[in-house]
Legacy VTK file of the C-alpha trace (Angstrom):
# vtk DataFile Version 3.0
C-alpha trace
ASCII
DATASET POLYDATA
POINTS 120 float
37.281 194.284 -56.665
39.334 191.317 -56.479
42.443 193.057 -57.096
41.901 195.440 -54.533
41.359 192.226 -52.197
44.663 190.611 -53.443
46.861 193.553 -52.945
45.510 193.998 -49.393
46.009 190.568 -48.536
49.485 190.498 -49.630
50.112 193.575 -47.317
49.104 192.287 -44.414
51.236 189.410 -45.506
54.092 191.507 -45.506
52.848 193.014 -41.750
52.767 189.710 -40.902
56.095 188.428 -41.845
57.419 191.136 -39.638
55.673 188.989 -36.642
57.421 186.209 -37.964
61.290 187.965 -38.113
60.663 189.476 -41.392
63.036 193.166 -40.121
61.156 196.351 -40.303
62.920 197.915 -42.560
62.570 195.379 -45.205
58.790 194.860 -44.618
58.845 199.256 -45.434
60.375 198.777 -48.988
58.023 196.301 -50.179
54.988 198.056 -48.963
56.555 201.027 -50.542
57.207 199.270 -53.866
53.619 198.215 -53.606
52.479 201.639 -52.860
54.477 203.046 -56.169
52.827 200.378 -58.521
49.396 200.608 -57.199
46.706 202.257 -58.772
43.720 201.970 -56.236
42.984 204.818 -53.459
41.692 201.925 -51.408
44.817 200.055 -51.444
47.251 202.879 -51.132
45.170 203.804 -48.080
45.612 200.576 -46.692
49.570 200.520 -47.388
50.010 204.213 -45.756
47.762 202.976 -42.819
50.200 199.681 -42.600
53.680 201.748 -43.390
52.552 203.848 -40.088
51.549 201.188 -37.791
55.289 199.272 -38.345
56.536 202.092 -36.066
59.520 202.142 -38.284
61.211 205.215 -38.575
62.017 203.833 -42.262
58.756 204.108 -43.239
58.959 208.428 -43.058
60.231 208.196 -46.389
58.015 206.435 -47.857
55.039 208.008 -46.447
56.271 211.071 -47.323
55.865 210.248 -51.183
52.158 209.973 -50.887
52.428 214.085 -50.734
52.311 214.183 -54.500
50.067 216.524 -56.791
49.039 213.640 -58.761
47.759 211.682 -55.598
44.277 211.918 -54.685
42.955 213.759 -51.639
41.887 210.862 -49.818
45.767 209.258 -50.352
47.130 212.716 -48.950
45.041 212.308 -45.358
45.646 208.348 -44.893
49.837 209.724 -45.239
48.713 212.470 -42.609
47.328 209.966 -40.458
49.956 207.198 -40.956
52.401 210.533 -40.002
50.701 210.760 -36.888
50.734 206.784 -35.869
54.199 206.974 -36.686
55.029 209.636 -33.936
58.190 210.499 -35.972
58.975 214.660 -35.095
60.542 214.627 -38.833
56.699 214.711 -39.588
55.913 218.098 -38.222
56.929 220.653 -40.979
55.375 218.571 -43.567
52.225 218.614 -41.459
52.287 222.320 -41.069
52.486 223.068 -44.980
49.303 221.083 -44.812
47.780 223.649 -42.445
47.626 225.453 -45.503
45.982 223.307 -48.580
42.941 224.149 -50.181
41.016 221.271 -48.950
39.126 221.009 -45.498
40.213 217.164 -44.810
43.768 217.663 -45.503
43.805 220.897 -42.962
41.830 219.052 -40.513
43.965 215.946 -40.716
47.006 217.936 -40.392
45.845 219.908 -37.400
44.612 216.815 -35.265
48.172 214.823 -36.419
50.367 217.927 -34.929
48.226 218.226 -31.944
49.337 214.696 -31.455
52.930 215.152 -32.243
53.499 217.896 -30.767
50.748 217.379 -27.440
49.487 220.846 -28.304
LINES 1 121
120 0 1 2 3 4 5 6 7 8 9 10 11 12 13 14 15 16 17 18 19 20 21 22 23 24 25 26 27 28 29 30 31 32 33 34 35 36 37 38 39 40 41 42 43 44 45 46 47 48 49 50 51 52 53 54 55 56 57 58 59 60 61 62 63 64 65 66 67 68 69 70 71 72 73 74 75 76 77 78 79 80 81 82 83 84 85 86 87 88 89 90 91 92 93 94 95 96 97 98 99 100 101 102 103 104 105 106 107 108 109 110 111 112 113 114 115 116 117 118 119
């Protein structure tokens, strides 16, 4: 949907402005502003996916509040998998209670993200 395609654009807007001088940490807040208001899977997929590829260790925090109940599965293994492009070790006892969720993605996610953090 169009709003889907506007939010994404303005993203990688923001990603972009970080090219352009725009500091990390800065660029982190507003994608995790727009990650708060946003409704869409899709999009908050897309923000998680761009929080981890800043390779900011700012953006932990707000990866870390994609781990909510009321979050969708598929929200809860693009954080798992922005953890793991982040590299950041904070990651690794959040990715372990994950070892441990009812659903097969999540545990999968979890267990291919340590292996990376932890080159096990």
């Amino acid at each position: 949907s169009g709003d889907n395609d506007a939010c994404t654009d303005l993203a990688d807007h923001v990603v972009e402005m970080v090219t352009n001088g725009l500091p990390k940490p800065q660029a982190v807040e507003a994608l995790g502003k727009m990650f708060a208001m946003e409704s869409s899977v899709e999009v908050k997929s897309h923000l998680l996916e761009e929080l981890g590829d800043l390779e900011e260790p700012a953006a932990f925090d707000q990866i870390v509040k994609a781990f909510d109940s009321h979050q969708p599965q598929e929200v809860w293994v693009s954080a798992i998998e922005a953890l793991e492009t982040l590299g950041d070790q904070r990651a690794i006892p959040i990715l372990r209670q994950q070892l441990t969720d009812p659903d097969e993605e999540i545990r999968d996610a979890a267990d291919y993200a340590l292996k990376t953090l932890t080159g096990k």
